[in-house]
C-alpha positions as CSV (number, residue, x, y, z in Angstrom):
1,X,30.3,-21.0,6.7
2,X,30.7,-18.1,4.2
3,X,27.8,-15.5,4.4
4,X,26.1,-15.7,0.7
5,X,26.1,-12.8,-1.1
6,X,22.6,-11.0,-1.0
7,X,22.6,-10.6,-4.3
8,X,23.7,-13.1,-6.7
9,X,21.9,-15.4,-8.4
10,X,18.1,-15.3,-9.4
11,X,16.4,-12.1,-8.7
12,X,12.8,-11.9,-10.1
13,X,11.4,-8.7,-11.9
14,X,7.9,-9.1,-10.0
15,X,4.6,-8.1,-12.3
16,X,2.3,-6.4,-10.1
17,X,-1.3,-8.5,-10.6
18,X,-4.1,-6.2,-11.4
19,X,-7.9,-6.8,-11.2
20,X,-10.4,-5.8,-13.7
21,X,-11.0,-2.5,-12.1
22,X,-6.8,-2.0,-12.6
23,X,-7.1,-1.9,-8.6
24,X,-3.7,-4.1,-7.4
25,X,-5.2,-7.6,-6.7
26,X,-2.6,-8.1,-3.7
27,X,-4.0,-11.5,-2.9
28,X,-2.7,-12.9,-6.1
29,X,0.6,-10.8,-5.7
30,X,0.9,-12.9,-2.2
31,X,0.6,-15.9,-3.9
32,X,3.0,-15.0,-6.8
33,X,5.4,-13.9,-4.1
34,X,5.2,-17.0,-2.1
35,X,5.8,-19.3,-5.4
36,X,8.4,-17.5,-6.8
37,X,10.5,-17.6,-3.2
38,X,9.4,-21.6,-2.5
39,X,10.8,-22.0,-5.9
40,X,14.5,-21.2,-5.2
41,X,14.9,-17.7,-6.6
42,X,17.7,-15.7,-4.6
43,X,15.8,-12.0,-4.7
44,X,13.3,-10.3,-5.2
45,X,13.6,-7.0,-7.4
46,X,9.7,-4.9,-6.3
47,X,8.7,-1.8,-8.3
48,X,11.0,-2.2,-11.4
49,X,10.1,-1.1,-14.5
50,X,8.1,-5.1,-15.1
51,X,6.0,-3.8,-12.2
52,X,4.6,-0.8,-14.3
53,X,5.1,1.4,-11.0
54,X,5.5,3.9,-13.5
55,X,1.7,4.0,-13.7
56,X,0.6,3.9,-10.2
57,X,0.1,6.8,-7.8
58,X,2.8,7.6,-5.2
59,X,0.5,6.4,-2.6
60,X,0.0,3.1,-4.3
61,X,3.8,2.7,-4.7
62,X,4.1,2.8,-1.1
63,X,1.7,0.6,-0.4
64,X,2.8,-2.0,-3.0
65,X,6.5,-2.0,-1.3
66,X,4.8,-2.1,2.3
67,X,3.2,-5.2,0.9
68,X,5.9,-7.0,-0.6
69,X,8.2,-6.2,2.4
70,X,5.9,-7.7,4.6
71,X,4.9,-10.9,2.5
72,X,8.4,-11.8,1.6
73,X,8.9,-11.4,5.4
74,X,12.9,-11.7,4.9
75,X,12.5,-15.1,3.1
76,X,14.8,-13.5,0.5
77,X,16.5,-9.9,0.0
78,X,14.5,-7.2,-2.1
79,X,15.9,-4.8,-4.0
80,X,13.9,-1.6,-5.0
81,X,13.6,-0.2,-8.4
82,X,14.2,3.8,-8.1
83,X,15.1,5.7,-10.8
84,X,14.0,8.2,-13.1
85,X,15.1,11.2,-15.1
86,X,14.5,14.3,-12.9
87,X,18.1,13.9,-10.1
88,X,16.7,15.6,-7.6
89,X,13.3,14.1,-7.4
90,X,15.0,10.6,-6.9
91,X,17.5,11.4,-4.2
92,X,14.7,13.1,-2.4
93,X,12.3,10.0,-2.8
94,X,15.0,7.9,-1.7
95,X,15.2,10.6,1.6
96,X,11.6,9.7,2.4
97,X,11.6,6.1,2.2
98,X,11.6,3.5,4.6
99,X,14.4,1.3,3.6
100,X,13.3,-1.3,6.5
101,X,13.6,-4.4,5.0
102,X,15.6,-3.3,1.3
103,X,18.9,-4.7,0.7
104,X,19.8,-2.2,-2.3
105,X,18.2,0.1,-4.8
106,X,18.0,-0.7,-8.8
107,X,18.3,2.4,-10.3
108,X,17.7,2.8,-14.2
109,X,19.6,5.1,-16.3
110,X,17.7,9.0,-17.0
111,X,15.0,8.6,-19.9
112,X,14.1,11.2,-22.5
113,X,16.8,13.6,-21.4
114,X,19.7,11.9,-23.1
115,X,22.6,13.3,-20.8
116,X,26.1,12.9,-21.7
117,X,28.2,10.5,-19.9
118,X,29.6,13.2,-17.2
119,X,25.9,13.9,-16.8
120,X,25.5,9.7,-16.1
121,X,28.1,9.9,-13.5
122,X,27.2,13.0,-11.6
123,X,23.5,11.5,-11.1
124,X,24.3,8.3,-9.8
125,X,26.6,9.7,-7.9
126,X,24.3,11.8,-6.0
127,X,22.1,8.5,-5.9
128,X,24.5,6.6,-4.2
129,X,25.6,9.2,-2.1
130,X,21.9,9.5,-0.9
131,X,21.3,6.1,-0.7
132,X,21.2,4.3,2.4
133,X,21.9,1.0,0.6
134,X,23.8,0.3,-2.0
135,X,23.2,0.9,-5.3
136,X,22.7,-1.5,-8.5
137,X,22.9,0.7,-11.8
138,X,20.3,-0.3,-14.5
139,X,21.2,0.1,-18.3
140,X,18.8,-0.8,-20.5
141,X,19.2,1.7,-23.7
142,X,16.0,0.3,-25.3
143,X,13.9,1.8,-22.9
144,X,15.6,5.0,-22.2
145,X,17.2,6.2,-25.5
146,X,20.1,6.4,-22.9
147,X,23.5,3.8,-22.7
148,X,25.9,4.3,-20.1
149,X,28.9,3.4,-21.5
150,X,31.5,0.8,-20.2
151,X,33.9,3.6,-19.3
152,X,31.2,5.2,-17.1
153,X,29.8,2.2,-15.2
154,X,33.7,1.6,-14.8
155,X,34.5,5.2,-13.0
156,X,31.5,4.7,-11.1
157,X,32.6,1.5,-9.5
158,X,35.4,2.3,-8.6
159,X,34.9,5.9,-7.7
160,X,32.1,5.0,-5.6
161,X,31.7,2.2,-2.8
162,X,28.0,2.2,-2.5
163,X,27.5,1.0,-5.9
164,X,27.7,-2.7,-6.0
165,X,26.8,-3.8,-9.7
166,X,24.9,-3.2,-13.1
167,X,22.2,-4.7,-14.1
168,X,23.3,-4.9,-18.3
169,X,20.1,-5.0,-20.7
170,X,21.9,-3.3,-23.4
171,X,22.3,-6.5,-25.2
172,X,25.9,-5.0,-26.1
173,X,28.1,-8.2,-25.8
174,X,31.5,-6.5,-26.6
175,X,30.5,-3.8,-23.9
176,X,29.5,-6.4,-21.2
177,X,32.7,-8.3,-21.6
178,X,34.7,-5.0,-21.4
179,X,32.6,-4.0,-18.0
180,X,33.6,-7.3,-16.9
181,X,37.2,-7.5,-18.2
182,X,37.8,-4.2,-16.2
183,X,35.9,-4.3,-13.4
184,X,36.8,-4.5,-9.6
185,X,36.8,-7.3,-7.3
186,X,33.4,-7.9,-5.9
187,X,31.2,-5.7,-8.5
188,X,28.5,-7.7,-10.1
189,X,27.3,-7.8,-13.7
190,X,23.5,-9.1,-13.7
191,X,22.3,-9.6,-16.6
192,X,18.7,-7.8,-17.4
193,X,18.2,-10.3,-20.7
194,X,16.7,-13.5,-19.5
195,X,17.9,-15.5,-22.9
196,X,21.6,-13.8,-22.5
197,X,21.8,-14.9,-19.1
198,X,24.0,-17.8,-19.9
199,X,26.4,-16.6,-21.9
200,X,26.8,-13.6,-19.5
201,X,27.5,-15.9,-16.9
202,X,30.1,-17.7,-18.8
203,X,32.0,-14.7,-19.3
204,X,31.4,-13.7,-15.6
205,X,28.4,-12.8,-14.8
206,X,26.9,-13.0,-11.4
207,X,23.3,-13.5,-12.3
208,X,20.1,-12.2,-13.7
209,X,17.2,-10.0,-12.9
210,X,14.6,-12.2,-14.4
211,X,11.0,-11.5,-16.4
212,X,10.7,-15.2,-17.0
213,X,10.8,-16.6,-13.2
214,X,7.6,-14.8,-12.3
215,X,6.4,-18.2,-13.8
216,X,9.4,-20.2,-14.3
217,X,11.0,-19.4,-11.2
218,X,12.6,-23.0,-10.4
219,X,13.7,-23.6,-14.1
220,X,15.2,-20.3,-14.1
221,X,16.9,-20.3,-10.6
222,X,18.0,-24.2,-11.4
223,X,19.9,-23.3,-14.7
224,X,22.0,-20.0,-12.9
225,X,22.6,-21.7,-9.8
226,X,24.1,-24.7,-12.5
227,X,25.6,-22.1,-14.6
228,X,27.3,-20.4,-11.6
229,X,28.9,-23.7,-10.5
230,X,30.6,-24.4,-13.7
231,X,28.1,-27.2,-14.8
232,X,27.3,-26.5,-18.0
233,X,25.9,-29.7,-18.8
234,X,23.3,-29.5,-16.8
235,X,22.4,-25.7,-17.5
236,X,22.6,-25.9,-21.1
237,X,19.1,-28.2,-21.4
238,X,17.3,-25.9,-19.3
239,X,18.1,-22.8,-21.4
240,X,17.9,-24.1,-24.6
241,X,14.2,-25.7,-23.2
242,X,13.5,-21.9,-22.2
243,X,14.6,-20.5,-24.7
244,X,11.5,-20.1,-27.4
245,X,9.5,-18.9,-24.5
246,X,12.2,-16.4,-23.6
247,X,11.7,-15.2,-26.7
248,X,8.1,-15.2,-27.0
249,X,6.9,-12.9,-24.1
250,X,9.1,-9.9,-25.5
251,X,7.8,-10.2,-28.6
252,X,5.1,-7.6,-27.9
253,X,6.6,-6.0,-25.1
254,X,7.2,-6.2,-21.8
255,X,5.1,-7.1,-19.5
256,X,2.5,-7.3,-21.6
257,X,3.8,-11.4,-22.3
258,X,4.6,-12.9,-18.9
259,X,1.1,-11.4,-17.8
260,X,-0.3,-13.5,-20.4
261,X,1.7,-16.2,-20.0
262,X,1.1,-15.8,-16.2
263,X,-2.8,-15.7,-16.9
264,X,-2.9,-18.8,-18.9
265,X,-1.0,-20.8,-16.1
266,X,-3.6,-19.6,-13.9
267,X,-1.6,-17.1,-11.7
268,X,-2.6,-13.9,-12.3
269,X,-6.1,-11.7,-14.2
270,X,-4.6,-10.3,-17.8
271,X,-4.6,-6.8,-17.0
272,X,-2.8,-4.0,-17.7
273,X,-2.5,-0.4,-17.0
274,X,-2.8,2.2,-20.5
275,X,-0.3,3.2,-21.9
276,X,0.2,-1.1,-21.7
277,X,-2.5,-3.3,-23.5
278,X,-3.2,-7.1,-24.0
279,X,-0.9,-9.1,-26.1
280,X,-2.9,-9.8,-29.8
281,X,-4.6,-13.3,-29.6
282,X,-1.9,-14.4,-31.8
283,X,0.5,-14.5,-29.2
284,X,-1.7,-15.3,-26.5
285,X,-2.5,-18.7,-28.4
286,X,1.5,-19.1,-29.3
287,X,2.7,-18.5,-25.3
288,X,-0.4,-21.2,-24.7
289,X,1.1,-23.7,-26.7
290,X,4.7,-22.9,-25.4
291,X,3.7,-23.4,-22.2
292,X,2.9,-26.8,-22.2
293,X,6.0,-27.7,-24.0
């Protein structure tokens, strides 16, 4: 039998639970861990940018991943959001980490900065050439006022062994499909948009890196897994059933609406860490009603 590719498939985005004190409430992090995985999603993505880790102290960072590691106990593969917009500072994280138990790195595009695309290729290069693991590139020019263009994520692929894939959030359909059109053999397009995740996958796609399976993990894993397959028939329902609520817990940000929508299910405390706050009450009341659609 074929080994599976680490990978492919459903990754989750996981939301770090916090308590009213904004301390990390890791019992409810063990028990979102343990639902998403006995729900069928392929990964586990810990410390992206859903996780606010861009909040927490270096210390708690470490002590978040430690956690995780140990809960998911190599149930499923984790990849580890690093990035950031200072080169140097993130190959020498990356030299002090303990990458027992990490099956690859997610690494987002420079923010504020705004390099040009020879400045793009030069850092990840020096990423993946520090890198122990491979390397997943992370484009998501809403966030970071920076795109990398299909031409660069193309060099880098192919110039560059250790990097395996993109995760693709610039919602930039005629650049997706030319990243895919061009790529080579065995480099995966995720997609980083949970409600372009089928299309994406119809034109080649080899996944997502989900917000909305930290509490529709099974829906969401069902309809890629379907989707992947060639069954559209059967994946079509489940996105278009997903879809409003796709929709809804972006509209104020993220993850400002799956923590709400994670609260009202039961799962998790509402809280936040400033700069983040609360989604209005308007919201809240809409994701309530969505939910039990």
């Amino acid at each position: 039998m074929a080994k599976k590719d680490p990978f492919v498939g459903t990754g989750v985005a996981l939301i770090t639970p916090f308590r009213k004190q904004e301390t990390i409430d890791f019992s409810k992090l063990e028990q979102l861990i343990d639902y998403v995985i006995n729900s069928g999603v392929d990964y586990i993505v810990a410390l992206g940018t859903t996780s606010e880790a861009a909040t927490m102290t270096e210390s708690e960072r470490t002590a978040l991943l430690q956690f995780i590691v140990e809960s998911v106990n190599n149930r499923v593969p984790i990849m580890l959001g690093m990035g950031g917009n200072n080169t140097r500072a993130v190959t020498d994280v990356i030299s002090q980490t303990n990458f027992d138990g990490i099956g690859a790195i997610l690494s987002v595009t420079p923010y504020y900065n705004k390099p040009q695309q020879r400045g793009l290729v030069e850092h990840f290069k020096s990423i993946a050439d520090a890198s122990p693991v491979p390397v997943v590139l992370y484009n998501v020019p809403g966030r970071t006022s920076c795109n990398l263009a299909a031409e660069t994520t193309l060099q880098l692929a192919e110039e560059n062994s250790n990097i395996i894939g993109i995760k693709e959030a610039s919602g930039n359909m005629q650049q997706i499909m030319e990243i895919l059109r061009c790529k080579p053999a065995g480099f995966k397009v995720i997609s980083g948009d949970d409600a372009l995740t089928l299309p994406m996958i119809a034109m080649g796609a080899s996944g997502v890196i989900s917000v909305i399976a930290n509490a529709r993990p099974k829906e969401m894993s069902d309809m890629v897994h379907y989707a992947l397959k060639g069954d559209m028939k059967k994946a079509l329902p489940i996105h278009y059933s997903m879809l409003p609520l796709m929709h809804a817990i972006f509209e104020e940000g993220n993850p400002g609406g799956i923590k709400a929508l994670l609260e009202i299910e039961g799962r998790i405390m509402n809280q936040l860490r400033l700069p983040l706050t609360k989604v209005s009450k308007v919201l809240y009341n809409k994701l309530k009603e969505l939910s039990i659609q």
